[in-house]
N, CA, C and O atoms as CSV, one atom per row, in Angstrom:
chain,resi,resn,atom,element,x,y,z
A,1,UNK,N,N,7.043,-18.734,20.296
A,1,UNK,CA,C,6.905,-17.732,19.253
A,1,UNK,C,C,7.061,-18.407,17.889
A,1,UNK,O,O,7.711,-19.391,17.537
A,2,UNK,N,N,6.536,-17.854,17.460
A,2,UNK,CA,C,6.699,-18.485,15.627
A,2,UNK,C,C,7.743,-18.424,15.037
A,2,UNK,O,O,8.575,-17.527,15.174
A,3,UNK,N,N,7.828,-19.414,14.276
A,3,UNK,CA,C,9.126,-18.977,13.217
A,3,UNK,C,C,9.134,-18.696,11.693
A,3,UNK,O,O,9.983,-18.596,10.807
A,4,UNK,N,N,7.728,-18.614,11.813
A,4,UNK,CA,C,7.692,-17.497,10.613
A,4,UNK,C,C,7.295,-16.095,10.774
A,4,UNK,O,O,6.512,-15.921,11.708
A,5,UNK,N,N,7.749,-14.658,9.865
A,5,UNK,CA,C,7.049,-13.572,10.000
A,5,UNK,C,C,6.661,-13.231,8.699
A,5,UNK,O,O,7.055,-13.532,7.572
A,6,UNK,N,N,5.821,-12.553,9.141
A,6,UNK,CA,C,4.995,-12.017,7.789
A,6,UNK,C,C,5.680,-10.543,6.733
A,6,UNK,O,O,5.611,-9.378,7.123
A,7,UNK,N,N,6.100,-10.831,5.827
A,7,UNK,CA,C,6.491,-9.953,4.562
A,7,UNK,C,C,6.018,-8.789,4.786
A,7,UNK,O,O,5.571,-8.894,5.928
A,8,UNK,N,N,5.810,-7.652,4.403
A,8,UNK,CA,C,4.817,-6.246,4.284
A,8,UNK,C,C,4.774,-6.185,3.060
A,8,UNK,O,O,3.641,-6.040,2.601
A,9,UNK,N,N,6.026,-6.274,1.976
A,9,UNK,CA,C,6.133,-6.264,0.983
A,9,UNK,C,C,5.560,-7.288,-0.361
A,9,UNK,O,O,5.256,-6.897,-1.488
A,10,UNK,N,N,5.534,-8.528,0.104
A,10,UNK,CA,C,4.876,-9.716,-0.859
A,10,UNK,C,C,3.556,-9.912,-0.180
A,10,UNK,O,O,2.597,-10.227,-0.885
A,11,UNK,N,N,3.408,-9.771,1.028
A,11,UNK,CA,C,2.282,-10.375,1.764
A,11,UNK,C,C,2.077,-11.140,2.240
A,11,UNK,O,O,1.051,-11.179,2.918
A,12,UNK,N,N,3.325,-12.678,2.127
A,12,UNK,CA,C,3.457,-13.770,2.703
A,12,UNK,C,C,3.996,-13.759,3.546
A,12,UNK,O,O,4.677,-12.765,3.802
A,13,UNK,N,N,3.954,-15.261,4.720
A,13,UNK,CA,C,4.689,-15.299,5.966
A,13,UNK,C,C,5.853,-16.472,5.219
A,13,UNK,O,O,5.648,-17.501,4.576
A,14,UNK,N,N,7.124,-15.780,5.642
A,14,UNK,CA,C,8.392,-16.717,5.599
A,14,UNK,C,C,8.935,-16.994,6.904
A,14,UNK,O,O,8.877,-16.527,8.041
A,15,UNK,N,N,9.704,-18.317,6.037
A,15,UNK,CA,C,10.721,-18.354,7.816
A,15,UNK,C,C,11.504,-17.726,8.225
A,15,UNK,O,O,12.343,-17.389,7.390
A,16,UNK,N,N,11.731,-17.178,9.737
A,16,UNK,CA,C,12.323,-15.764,9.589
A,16,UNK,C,C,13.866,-15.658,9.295
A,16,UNK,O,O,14.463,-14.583,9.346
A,17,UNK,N,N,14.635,-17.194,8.894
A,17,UNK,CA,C,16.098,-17.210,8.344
A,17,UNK,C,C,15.736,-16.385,6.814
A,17,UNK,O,O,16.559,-15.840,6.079
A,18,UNK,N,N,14.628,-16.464,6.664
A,18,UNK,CA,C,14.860,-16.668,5.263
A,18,UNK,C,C,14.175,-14.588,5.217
A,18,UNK,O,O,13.481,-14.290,4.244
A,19,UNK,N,N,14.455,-13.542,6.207
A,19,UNK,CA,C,13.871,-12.707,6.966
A,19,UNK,C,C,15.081,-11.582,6.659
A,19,UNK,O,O,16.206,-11.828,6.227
A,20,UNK,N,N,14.591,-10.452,6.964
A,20,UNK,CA,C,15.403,-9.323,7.371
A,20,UNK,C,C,14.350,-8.409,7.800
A,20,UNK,O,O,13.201,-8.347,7.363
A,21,UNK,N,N,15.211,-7.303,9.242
A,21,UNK,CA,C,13.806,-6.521,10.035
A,21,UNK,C,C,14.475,-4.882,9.206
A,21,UNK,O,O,15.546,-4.335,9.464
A,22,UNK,N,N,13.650,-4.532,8.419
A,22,UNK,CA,C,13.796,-3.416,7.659
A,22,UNK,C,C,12.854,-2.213,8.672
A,22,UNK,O,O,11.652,-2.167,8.934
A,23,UNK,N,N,14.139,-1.212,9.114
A,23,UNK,CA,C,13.705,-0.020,9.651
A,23,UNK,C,C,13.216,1.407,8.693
A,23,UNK,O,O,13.974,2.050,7.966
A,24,UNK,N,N,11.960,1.641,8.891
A,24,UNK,CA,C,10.945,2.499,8.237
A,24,UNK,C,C,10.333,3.977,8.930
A,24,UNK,O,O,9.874,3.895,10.069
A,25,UNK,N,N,10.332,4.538,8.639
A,25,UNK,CA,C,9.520,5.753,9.394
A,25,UNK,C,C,8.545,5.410,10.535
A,25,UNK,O,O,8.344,5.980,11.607
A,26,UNK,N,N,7.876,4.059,9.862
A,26,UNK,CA,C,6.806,3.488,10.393
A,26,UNK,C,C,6.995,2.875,11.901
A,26,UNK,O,O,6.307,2.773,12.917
A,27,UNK,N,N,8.184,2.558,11.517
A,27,UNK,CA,C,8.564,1.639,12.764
A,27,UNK,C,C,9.393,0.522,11.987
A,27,UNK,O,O,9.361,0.685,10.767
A,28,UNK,N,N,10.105,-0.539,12.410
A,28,UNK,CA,C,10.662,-1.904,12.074
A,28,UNK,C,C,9.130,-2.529,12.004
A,28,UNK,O,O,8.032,-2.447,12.555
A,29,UNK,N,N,10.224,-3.596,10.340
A,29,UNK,CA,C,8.811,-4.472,9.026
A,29,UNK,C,C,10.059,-5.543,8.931
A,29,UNK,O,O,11.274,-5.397,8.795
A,30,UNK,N,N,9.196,-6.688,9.065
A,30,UNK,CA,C,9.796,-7.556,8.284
A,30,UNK,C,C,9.848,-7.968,6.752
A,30,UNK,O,O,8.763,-8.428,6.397
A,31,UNK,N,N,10.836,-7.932,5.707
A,31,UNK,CA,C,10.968,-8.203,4.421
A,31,UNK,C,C,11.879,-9.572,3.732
A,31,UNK,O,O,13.090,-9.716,3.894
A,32,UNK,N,N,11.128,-10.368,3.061
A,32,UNK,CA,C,11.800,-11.422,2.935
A,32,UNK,C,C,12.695,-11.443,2.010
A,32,UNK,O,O,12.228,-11.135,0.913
A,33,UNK,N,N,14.093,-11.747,2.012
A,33,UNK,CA,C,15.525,-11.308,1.178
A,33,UNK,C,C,15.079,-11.579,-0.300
A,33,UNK,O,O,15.705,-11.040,-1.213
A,34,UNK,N,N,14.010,-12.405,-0.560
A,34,UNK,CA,C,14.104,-12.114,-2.327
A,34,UNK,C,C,13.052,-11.075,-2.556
A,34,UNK,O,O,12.683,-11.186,-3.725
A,35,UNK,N,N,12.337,-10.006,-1.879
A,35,UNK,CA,C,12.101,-8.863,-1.993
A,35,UNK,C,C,13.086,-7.638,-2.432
A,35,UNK,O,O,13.221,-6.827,-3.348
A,36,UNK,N,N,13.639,-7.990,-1.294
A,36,UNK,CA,C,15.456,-6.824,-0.969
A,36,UNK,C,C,15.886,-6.547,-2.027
A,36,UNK,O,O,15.978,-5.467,-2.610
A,37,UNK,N,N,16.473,-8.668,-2.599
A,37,UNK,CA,C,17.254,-8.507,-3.784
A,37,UNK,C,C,16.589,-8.003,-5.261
A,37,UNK,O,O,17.160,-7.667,-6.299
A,38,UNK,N,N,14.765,-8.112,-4.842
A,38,UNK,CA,C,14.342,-7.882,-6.548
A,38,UNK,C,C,14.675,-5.987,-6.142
A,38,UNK,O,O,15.233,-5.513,-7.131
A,39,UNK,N,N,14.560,-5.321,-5.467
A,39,UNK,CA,C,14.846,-3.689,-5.531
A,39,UNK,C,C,16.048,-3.135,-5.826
A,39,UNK,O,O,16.122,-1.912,-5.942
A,40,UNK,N,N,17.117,-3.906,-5.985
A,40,UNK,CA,C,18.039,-3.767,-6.592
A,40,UNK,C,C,18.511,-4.196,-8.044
A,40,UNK,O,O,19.652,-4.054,-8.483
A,41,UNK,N,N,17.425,-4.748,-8.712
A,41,UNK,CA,C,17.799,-4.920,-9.947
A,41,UNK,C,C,17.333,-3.562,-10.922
A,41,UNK,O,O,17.259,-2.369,-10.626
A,42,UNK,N,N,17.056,-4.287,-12.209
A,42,UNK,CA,C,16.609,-2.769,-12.833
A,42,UNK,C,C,15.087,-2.554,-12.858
A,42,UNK,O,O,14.220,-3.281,-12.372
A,43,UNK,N,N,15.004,-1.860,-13.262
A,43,UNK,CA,C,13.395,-1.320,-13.516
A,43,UNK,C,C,12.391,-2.736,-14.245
A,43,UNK,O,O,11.412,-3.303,-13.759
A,44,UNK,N,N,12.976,-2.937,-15.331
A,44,UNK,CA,C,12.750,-3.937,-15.994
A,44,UNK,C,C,11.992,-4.838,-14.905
A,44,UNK,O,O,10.786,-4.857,-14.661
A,45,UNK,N,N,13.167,-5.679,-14.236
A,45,UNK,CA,C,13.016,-6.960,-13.406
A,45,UNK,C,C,11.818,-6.617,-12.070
A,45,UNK,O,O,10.959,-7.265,-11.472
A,46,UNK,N,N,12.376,-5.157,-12.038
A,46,UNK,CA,C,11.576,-5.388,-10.201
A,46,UNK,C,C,9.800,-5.188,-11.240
A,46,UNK,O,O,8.947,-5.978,-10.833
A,47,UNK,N,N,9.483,-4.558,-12.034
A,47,UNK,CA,C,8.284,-4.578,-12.587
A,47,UNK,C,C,7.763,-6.256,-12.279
A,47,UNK,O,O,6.934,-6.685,-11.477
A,48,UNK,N,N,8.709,-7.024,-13.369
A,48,UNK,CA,C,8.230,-8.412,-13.622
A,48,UNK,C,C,8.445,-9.338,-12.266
A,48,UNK,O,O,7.892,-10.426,-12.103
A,49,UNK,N,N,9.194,-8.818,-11.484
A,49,UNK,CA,C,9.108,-9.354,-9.810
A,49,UNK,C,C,7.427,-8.907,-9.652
A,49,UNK,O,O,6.548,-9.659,-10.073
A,50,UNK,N,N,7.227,-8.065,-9.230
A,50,UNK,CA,C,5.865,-6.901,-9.083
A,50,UNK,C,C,4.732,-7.919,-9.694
A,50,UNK,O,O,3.933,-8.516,-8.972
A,51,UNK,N,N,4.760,-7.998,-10.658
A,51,UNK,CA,C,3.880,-8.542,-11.160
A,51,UNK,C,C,3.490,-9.866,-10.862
A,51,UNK,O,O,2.345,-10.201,-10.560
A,52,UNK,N,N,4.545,-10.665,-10.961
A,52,UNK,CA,C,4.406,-12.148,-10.158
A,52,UNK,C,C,3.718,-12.129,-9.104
A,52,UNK,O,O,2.696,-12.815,-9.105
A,53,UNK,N,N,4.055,-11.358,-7.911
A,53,UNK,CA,C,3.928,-11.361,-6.765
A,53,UNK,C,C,2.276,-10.563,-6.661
A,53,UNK,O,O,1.896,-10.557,-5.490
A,54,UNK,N,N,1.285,-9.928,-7.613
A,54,UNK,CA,C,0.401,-9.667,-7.930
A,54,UNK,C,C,-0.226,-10.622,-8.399
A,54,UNK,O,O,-1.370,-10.792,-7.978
A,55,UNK,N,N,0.391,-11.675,-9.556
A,55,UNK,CA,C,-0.066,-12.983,-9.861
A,55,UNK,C,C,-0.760,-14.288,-8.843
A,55,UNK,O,O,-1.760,-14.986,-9.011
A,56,UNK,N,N,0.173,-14.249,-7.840
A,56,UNK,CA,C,0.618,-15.317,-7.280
A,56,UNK,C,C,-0.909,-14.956,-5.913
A,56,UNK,O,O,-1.747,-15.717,-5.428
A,57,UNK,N,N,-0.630,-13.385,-5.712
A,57,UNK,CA,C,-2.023,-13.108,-4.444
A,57,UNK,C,C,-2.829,-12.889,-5.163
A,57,UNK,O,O,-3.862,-13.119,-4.533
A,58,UNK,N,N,-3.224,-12.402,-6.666
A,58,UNK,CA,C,-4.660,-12.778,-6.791
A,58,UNK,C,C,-5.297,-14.112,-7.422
A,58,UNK,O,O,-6.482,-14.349,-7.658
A,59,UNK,N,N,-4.166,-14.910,-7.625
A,59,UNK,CA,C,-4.658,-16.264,-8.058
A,59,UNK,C,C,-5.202,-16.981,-5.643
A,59,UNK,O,O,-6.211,-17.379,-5.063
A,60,UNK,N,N,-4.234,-16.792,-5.390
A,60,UNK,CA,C,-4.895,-16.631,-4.513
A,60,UNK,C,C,-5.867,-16.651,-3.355
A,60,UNK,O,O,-6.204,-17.385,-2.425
A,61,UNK,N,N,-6.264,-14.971,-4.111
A,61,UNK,CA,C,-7.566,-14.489,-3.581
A,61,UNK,C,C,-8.799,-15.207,-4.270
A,61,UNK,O,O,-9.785,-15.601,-3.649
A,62,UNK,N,N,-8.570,-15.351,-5.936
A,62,UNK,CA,C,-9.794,-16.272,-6.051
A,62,UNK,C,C,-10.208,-17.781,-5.699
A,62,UNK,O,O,-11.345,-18.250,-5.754
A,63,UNK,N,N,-8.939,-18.481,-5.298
A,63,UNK,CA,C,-9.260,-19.362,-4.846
A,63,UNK,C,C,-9.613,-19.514,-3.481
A,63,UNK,O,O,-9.959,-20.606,-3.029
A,64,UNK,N,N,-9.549,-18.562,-2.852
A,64,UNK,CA,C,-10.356,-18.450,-1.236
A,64,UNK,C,C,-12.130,-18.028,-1.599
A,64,UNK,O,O,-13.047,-18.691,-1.113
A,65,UNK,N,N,-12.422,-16.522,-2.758
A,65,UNK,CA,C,-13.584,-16.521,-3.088
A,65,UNK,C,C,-14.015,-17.629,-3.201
A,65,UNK,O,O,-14.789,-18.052,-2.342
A,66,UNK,N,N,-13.653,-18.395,-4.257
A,66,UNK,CA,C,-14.161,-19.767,-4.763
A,66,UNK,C,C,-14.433,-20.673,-3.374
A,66,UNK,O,O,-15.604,-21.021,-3.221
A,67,UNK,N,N,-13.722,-20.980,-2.616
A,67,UNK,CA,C,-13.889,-21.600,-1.710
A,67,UNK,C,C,-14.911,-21.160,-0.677
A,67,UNK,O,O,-15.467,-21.894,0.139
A,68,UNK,N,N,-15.115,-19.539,-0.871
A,68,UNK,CA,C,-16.357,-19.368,0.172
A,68,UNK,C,C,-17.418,-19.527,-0.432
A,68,UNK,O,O,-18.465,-19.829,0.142
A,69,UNK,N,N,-17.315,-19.358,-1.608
A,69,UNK,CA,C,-18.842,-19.485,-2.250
A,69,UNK,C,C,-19.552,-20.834,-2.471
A,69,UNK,O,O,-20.758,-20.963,-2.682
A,70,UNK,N,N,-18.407,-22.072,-2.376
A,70,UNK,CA,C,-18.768,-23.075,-2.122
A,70,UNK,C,C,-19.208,-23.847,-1.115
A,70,UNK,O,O,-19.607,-25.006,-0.997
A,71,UNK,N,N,-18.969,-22.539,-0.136
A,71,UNK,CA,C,-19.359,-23.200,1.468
A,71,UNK,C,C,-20.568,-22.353,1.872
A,71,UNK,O,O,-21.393,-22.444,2.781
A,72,UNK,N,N,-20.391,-21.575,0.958
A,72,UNK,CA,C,-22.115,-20.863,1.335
A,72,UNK,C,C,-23.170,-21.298,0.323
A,72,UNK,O,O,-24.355,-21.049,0.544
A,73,UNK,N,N,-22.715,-22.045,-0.965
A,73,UNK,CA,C,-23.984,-22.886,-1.460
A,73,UNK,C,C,-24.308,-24.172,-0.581
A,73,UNK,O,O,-25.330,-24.856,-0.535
A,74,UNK,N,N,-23.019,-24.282,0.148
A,74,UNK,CA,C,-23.621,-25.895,0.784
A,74,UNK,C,C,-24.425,-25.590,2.203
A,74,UNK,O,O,-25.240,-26.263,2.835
A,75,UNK,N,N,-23.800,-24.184,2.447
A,75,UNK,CA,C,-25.132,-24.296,3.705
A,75,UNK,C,C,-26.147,-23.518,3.362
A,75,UNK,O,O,-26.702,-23.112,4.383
A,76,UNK,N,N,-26.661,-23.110,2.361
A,76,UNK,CA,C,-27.925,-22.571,2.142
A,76,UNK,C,C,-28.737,-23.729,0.916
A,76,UNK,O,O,-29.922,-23.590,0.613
A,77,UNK,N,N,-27.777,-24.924,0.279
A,77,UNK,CA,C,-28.784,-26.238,-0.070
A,77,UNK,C,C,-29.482,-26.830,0.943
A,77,UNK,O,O,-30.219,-27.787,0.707
């Protein structure tokens, strides 16, 4: 089995020390503890947490676009 699980909250997979299994309506999610700790700060911080973590997946996402579009000019040269 792996020893990483995947966030719900950031979107990334951590190692699962670095883990907590947060029970939800949904069922049990794994959340990685500097998630936890940004929901307990103030409004202020968890925004600028928020935002990073928006930063960080769409920088990202364009570098996967970028990367497909470079693999679909090379197989259609």
């Amino acid at each position: 089995m792996s020893d990483t699980a995947y966030c719900y909250h950031c979107g990334k997979h951590h190692p699962k020390t670095e883990m907590r299994q947060i029970h939800t309506k949904g069922g049990s999610r794994w959340r990685c503890i500097k998630s936890i700790m940004a929901t307990r700060r103030g409004v202020a911080e968890r925004d600028a947490f928020g935002k990073q973590v928006t930063a960080v997946n769409s920088s990202e996402q364009r570098a996967r676009m970028k990367a497909a579009q470079n693999t679909e000019r090379k197989t259609t040269a």
